[in-house]
N, C-alpha and C positions, 0 to 999 in steps of 0.2 A: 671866510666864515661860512657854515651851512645854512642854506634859506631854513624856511619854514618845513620844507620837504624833510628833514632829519627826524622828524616825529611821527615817519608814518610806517606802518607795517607790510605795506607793499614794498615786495623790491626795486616794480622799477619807477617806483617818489625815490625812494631810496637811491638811487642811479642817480637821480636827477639832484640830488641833496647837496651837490658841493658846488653845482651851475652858479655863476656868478647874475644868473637870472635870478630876479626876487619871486622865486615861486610861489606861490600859494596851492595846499591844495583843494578840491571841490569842499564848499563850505559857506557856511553865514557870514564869515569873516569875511575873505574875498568878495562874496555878493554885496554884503554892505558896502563895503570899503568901491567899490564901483561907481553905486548911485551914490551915495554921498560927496564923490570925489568926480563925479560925472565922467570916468572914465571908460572906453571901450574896454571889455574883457579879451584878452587873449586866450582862446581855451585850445589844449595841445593834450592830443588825445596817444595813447600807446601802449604798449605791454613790455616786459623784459624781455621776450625771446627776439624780438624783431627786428633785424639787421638793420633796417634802412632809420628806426626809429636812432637806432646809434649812431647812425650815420649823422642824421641831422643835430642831431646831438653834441657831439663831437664837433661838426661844420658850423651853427647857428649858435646853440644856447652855451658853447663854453668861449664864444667870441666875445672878450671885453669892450669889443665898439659894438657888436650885436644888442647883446646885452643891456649896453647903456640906453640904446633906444628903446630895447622891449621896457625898462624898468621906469624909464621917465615917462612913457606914454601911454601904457598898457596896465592892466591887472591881470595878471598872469598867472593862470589856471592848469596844474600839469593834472592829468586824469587818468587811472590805470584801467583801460577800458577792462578788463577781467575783473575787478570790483564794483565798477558801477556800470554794469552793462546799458543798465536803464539811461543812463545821460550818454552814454554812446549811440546808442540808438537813435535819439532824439536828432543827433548833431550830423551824426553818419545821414541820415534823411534828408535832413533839410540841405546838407552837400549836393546830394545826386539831385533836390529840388533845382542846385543853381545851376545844372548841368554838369558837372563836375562825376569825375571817375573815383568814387572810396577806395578808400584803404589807411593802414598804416604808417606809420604818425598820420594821425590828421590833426589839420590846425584850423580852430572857427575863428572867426570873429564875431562879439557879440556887443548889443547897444548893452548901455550900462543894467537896460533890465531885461537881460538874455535872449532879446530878439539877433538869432542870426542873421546877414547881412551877405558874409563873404569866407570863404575855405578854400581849404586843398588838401594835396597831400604832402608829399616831402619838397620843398624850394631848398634849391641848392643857395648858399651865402648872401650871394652880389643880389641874384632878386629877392628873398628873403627881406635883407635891408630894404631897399627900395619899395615892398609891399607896406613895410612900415611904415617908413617916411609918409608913405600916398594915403594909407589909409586914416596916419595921422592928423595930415593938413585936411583930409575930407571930416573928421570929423570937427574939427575947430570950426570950416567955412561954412559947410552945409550939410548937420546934424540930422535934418529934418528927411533926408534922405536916406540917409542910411537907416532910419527911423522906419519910412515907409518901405525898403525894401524888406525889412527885417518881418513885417505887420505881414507883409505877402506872403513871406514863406510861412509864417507861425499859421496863416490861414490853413496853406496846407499843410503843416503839420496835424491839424485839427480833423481832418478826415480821415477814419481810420484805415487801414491799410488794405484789408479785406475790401471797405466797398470801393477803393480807388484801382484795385485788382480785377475786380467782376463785374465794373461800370458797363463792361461792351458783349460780360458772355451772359448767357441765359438758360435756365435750368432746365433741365435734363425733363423736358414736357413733354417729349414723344413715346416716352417707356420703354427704349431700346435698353433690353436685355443686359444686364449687368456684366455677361460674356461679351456681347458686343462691344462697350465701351471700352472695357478692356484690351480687346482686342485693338483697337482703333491705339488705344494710349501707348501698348506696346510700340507698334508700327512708327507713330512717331518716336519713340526711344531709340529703336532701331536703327531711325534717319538720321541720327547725329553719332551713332558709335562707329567708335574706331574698330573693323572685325581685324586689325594685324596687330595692334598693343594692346588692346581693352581700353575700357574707361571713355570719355564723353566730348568730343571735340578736339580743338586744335592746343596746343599748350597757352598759358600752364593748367597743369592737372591736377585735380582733386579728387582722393577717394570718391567721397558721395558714401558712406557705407548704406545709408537706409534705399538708396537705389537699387542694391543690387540683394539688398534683403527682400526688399519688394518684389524683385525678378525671382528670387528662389521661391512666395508665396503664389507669382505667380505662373510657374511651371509647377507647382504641386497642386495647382486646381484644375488647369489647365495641359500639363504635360506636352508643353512647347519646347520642342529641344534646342530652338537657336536662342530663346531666354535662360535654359542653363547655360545653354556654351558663351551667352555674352560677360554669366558671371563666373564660370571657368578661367574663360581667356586673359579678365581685367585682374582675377585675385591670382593666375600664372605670373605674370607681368608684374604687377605691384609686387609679388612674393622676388621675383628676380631683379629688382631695380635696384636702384641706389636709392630709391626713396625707401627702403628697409635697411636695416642697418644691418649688413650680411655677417657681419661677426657678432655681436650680440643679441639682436632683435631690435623691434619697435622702429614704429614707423615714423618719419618727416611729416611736415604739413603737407608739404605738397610737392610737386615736381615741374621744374621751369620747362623741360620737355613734354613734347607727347610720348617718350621711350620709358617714361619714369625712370629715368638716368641719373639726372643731376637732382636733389631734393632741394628745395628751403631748407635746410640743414633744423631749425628746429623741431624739437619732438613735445607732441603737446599731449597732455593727457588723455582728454576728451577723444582725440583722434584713435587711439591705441587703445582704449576703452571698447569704441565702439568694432573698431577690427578686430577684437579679439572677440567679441560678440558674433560678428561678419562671420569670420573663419570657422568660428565652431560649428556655427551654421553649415557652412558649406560644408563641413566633414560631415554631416550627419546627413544631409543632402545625398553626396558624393561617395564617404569613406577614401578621399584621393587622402595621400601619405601626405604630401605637400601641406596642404591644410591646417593639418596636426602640429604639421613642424614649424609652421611660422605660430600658430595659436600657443604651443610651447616658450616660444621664442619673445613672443609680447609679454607672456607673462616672468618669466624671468628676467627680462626687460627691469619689467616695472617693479617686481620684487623687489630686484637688488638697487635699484639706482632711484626709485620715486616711492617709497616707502618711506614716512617717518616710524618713531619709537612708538607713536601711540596708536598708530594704525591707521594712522589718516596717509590720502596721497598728497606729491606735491605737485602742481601747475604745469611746472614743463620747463626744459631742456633749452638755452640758448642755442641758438643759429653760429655766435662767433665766440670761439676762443682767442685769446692775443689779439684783441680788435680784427681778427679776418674771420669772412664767415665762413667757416666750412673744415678749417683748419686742421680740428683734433681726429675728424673723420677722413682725410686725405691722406694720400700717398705718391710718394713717385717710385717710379720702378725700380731705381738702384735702391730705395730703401727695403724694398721686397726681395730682393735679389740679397741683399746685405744677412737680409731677417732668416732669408728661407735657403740660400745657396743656390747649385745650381738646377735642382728640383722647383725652385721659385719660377722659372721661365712656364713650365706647368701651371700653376697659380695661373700666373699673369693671364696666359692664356683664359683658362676659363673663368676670368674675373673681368675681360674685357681692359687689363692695367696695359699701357702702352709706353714706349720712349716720352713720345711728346703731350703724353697727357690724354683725356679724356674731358679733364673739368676745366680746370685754366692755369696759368704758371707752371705748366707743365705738371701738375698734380694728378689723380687719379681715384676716380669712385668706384668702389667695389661695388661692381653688377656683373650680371651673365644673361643671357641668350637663351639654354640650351637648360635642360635636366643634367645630372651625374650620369644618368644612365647612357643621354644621347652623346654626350661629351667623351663618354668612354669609349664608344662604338664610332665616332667621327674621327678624334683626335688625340687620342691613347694607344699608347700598346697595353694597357697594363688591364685586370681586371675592375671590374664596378667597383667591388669591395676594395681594392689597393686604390683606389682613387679617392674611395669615399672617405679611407684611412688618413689619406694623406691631406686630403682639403681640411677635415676635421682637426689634424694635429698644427696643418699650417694656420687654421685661422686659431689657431690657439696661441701660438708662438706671436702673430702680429696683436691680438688682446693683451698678451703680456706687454707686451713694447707702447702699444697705445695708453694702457692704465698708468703709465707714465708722463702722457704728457699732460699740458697744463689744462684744464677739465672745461666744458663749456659753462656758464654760468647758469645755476639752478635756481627757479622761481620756489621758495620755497612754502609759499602759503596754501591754504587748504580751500578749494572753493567745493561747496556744497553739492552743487548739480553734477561737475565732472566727478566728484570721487562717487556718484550717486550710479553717474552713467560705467565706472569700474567696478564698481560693484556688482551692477546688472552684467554685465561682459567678463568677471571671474565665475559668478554663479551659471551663466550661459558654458564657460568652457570645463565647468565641473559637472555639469549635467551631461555633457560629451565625454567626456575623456573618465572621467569617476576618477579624480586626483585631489584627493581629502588637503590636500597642500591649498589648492586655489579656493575649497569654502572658509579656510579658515584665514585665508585672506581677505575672503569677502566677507564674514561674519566678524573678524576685527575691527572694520570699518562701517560698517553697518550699527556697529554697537557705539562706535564713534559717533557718526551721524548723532543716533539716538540719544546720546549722552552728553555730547556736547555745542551740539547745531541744533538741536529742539528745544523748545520749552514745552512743560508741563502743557498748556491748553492748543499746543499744535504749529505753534509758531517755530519759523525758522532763520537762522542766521544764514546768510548768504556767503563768510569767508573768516577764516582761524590763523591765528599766528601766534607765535609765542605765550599758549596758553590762553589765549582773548579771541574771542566770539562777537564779530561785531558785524555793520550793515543789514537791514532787513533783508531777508530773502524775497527772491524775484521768482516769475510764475515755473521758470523751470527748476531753479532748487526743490520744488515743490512737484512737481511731476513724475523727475525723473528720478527722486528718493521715495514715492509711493510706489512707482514700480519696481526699482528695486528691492525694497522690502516684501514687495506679491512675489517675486522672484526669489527672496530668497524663504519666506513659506512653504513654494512648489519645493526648493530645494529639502528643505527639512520637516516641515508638517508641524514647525511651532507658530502655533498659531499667534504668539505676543507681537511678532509681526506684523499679521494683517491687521493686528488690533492699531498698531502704529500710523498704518497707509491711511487705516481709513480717520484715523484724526487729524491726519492731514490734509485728505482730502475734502473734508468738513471744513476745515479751517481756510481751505482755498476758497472755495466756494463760497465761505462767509466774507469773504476779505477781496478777494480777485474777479467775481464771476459779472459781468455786465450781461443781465438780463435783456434790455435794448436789443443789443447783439446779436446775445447768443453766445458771445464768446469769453474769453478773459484773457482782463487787461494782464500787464503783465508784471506791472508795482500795484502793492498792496496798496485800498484805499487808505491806510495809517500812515502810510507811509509818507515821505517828503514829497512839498507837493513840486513839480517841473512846469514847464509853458506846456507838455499837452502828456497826456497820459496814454501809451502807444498800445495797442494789441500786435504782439507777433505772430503773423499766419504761416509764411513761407518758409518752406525745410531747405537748409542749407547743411555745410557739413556738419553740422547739429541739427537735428529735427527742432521742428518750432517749439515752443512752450506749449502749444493749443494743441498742435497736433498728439504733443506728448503725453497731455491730460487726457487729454480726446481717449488714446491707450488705456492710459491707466484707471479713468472712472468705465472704459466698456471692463477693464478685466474686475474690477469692484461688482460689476453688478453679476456679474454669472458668481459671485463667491459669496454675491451677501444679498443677492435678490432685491437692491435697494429701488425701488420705483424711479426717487428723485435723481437717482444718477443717469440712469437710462434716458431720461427724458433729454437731460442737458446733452447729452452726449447723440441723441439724434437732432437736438436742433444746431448743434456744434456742426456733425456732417452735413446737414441740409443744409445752414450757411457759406460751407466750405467747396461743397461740391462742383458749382458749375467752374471753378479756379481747379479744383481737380482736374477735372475730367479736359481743361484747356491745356493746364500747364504740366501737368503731369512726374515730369524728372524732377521739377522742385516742388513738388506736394509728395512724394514718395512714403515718407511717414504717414502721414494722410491717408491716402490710398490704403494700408495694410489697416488702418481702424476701416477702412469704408470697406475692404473684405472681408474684417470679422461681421458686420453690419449684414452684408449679402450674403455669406456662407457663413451662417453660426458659428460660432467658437463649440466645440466638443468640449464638454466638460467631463471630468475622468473622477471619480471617486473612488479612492479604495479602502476598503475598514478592513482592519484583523492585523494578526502581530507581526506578517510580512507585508506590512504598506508601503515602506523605506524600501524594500527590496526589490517589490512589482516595482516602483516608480523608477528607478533607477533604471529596469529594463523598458520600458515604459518610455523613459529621458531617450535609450541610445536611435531612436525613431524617428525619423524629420518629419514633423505634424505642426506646421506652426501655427493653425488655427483651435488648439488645444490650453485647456488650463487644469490646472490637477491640484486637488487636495485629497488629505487622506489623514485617519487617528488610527492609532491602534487599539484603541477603544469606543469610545465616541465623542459624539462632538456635538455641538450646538449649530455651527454653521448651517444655511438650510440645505447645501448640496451631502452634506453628513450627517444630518436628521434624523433621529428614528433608524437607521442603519446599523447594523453589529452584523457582527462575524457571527455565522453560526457555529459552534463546535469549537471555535478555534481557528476555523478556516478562512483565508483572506478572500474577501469576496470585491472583485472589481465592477463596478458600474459605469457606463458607457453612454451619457445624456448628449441633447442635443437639444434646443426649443423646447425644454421642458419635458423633453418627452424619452426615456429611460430605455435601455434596452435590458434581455433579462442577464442579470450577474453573473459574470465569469470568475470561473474560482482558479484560473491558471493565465500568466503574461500573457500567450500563444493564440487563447479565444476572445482577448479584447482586442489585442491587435489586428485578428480578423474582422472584428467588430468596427474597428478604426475603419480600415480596410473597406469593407461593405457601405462605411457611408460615404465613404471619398469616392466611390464606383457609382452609388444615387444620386448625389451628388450631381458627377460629369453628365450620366443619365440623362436628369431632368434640365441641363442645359443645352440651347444650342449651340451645335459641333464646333467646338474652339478649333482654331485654329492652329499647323502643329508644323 
């Protein structure tokens, strides 16, 4: 018979529905049912895509002696950490409090009223049981312990995150130069990258996208050429690895090497959102061909295969097919040889495919080395173009053969802040490329967003499923959907949008903002209450909630002049900074609001009835200390104020600190304009370093 788990709209309760464990999921029920029964909670935390959570899966919770333990001794909590990030967070903490390494599945233990005690991650079988047994008999003998262990960590749960980060650094008192510190924070980035793969240490490897966004923000104030070439060489690399899916696009979580060879085979939203952001960047940085082609490649991606009917995305991509992870994306050579003849040994070649394997079982992950270009000239007789003909038809031929087999398993729910952050990363590669195909993907989902994750007075649902809108939204659904929405304004010039950000913005600020602080929590005060209520500061391969806002109320106030944003948003940086300026690769997001902060945001105004046309040329620019509005009439805004075209004629305006330059009435003279302040600018700094 199915637990309690059958009722719920996450996939992986749903996974877990037919476990001979008496699941419960997060809830009153379960909490009650606790204290009243004075039982220890079991709380087991995971997502769909996560191999090892199957694993234990599979190994622990479908074992009928497993099981009978967890069910006579235990109240047993399964949690879809992507729905309730907020109670992952809480638990993920108080883990790494008991010295313990996080991650996926993670298993708490908690006193009957949710003070943690004891965790981990995945326990194979034999200890699993036995963790049982012990923690059982400890709580029958002596209660009062696990009681006071639990009180210690809740203590430190209680300290927010921020002042437990910045206890030992100390703010930036001496007024070195906002060049210098920069410079200094590069230097150390410098010291942990890989210059022969890209990307950031030893394995495994993570993108980081807001890393190397930050490095393109800051070789364009700067004009430091080994901070392009560190984001050249990482997005060469990750573009060549098997952590891209070389026959369709989109990218793995991560990669168990430093080669970005072998991937975590799942593909998560959020990740491929923000690279698709990354890339576009970089082409407009760069104009390198590669760039284009993988930022094509994400979005095709994600079109065809994470797209629902209503225009919301879905979650992500499992890791395993057929209970193995990696499966549907493997090969072995005689099956490319079979696929492709004996023009396949070609392939093989420039895809790194071998007799005995590359990944393991003698299997094989499609990566390469080399360009087509350099591949032609090394290890071909044939021309670039007959190469490029053939790589193209051959991975066309193994598509056909793969769309056949049995599919990885699709998370298929709608979470609020990822389709937020694909929105902002469709709108990012259509202000690049001018491919009417990717706004009206991102204004599909935007209108989604709007229509069915908002309420009327600014409130937001956190996650969608079959028609149902439900959990309160948490501080980055709320972030990273008013940025997207300012994004897609710049995109189109309808302002119903910004009218949207900023009621949300409002509504955070009403509901999320700890004045104390400075910063914001990251659950609404309305919302359920937890043993501590956390602030997220640190940017991981998400940018933090705080950071995100941080973003999104500085680009509110150059569009809407509002006093009250500005203010929060410098005391948000001045609590943030001396952890910037220490820790740097994980404040990255961070950093790029404390750039707009030290070099003005350009604001671009254009009136007349080519404003849509300037902008677009305008877009193809890499300026990313820029914000743009424009009517083709007028507007209320105050950067659109009193402004008209005279004659007819589109007049562009070129501001900075309030202060206007005189109106250009052709692309060519604002861009000069751009131009002349990025050259005042370097000017009045001292000499970066290059």
């Amino acid at each position: 018979m199915p637990n309690r788990l059958i009722n719920s709209t996450s996939p992986y309760l749903l996974q877990h529905a037919q476990n001979p464990v008496d699941w419960f999921p997060w809830g009153e029920e379960a909490l009650q049912k606790a204290m009243s029964e004075n039982k220890i909670i079991l709380l087991s935390v995971g997502y769909s895509a996560c191999h090892w959570c199957h694993v234990m899966e599979k190994n622990c919770f479908e074992n009928e002696d497993i099981a009978s333990v967890m069910n006579e001794n235990f109240v047993n909590i399964k949690v879809d950490r992507e729905e309730r990030p907020d109670v992952d967070q809480i638990y993920m903490d108080a883990i790494h409090m008991m010295g313990q390494r996080g991650g996926w599945p993670m298993n708490v233990f908690l006193t009957p009223d949710q003070l943690p005690f004891f965790g981990g991650t995945y326990f194979p079988p034999e200890q699993w049981k036995q963790i049982l047994i012990e923690i059982s008999n400890a709580h029958k003998i002596r209660p009062e312990e696990l009681k006071k262990a639990g009180l210690d960590v809740q203590s430190g749960l209680g300290v927010s995150e921020l002042k437990r980060m910045t206890a030992s650094f100390a703010k930036n008192q001496s007024g070195e130069s906002p060049i210098r510190l920069l410079d200094a924070l590069f230097e150390k980035m410098q010291s942990s990258f890989d210059p022969e793969w890209g990307g950031f240490g030893a394995a495994p490897k993570f993108p980081m996208p807001s890393v190397y966004d930050f490095l393109l923000f800051y070789h364009h104030i700067t004009e430091n050429k080994q901070a392009l070439k560190m984001v050249t060489v990482s997005l060469e690399k990750m573009a060549y690895g098997g952590i891209y899916d070389q026959l369709v696009g989109g990218f793995a979580r991560y990669s168990v090497d430093a080669e970005w060879k072998v991937p975590h085979f799942e593909k998560m939203l959020y990740d491929n959102a923000q690279m698709l952001s990354l890339y576009s960047h970089a082409y407009s940085a760069t104009l390198d061909i590669l760039h284009r082609d993988v930022a094509f490649g994400i979005f095709n991606f994600i079109k065809l295969e994470m797209t629902s009917d209503e225009g919301a995305f879905y979650s992500a991509l499992d890791a395993d097919s057929e209970g193995v992870e990696g499966k549907f994306y493997a090969w072995t050579k005689s099956e490319i040889l079979e696929i492709l003849g004996p023009d396949g040994e070609e392939f093989c070649s420039f895809y790194q495919v071998t007799e005995e394997g590359n990944f393991e079982h003698g299997m094989n992950v499609l990566w390469r080395t080399v360009s087509e270009e350099d591949f032609t000239l090394l290890y071909s007789n044939r021309s670039h173009s007959d190469i490029h003909k053939f790589i193209v038809e051959s991975r066309r031929k193994l598509i056909e053969v793969r769309s056949k087999r049995i599919r990885p398993g699709l998370d298929d729910k709608t979470i609020t802040s990822w389709n937020a952050l694909m929105t902002k990363g469709l709108i990012d590669a259509y202000r690049t490329f001018d491919q009417p195909e990717m706004l009206k993907l991102a204004y599909d989902n935007a209108t989604f967003l709007s229509e069915k994750m908002m309420e009327p007075d600014g409130k937001l649902w956190h996650t969608y499923k079959n028609g149902k809108a439900h959990i309160d939204g948490f501080l980055d659904d709320y972030a990273f959907t008013i940025d997207a929405f300012i994004s897609l304004y710049e995109a189109t010039f309808h302002e119903n949008w910004l009218d949207e950000a900023k009621k949300l913005a409002d509504y955070a600020i009403l509901n999320f903002y700890n004045e104390d602080e400075g910063l914001f929590y990251y659950t609404s005060g309305l919302s359920e209450k937890l043993i501590a209520r956390k602030t997220e500061v640190m940017d991981n391969v998400i940018p933090s909630s705080n950071s995100a806002m941080a973003l999104a109320l500085k680009k509110l106030v150059a569009l809407f002049g509002e006093e009250k944003y500005d203010i929060i948003v410098k005391r948000m940086l001045e609590e943030a900074e001396p952890l910037m300026l220490s820790e740097g690769r994980y404040m990255s997001h961070w950093l790029q609001v404390w750039l707009l902060e030290k070099f003005p945001l350009v604001e671009i105004a254009i009136v007349g009835r080519n404003a849509l046309k300037f902008k677009k040329e305008i877009d193809k620019i890499f300026f990313p200390n820029k914000v743009l509005c424009g009517t083709n009439n007028e507007s209320n805004l105050p950067l659109l104020e009193n402004r008209k075209s005279e004659d007819g004629e589109t007049q562009i305006y070129v501001c900075q600190d309030k202060i206007c330059r005189l109106p250009a009435n052709n692309v060519t003279s604002a861009l000069r304009q751009l131009r002349i302040l990025r050259e005042e600018m370097l000017y009045s700094m001292p000499q970066a370093k290059s």
